[in-house]
C-alpha angles and dihedrals in degrees: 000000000000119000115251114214115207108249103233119220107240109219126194109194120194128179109240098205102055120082101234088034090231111175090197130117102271131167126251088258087058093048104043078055092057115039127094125228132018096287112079118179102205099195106113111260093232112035098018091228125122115248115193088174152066080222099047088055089045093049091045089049096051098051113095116250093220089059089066123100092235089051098059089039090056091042080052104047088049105055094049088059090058093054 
């Protein structure tokens, strides 16, 4: 029997309330420069977490996803759907 590889769903995200629509770890500096309108919204679009730094955004984007706790409860969830 030939193995079947399951075919993986390719997804583009994009924000809609940023000018240039960026999905990256930015601090709260680089968002409030790039967002449109009076209601910013300063969690980091990829992590959720608030960067005040150059540093902060650096740091976020060096840790691993697969260390974070969601990360191991989706990994979870999901496997027990494919049981």
């Amino acid at each position: 029997m030939a193995d079947k590889k399951k075919k993986r769903t390719k997804v583009r995200v994009e924000r809609i309330d940023t000018k240039c629509g960026a999905v990256d770890h930015m601090t709260v500096d680089e968002i409030r420069s790039r967002a449109i309108g009076p209601d910013v919204e300063l969690a980091c679009p990829r992590c959720g977490e608030i960067h005040l730094t150059d540093e902060d955004a650096c740091e976020a984007a060096a840790r691993k996803i697969s260390d974070r706790e969601k990360f191991k409860a989706i990994k979870e969830e999901a496997e027990e759907e494919a049981e």
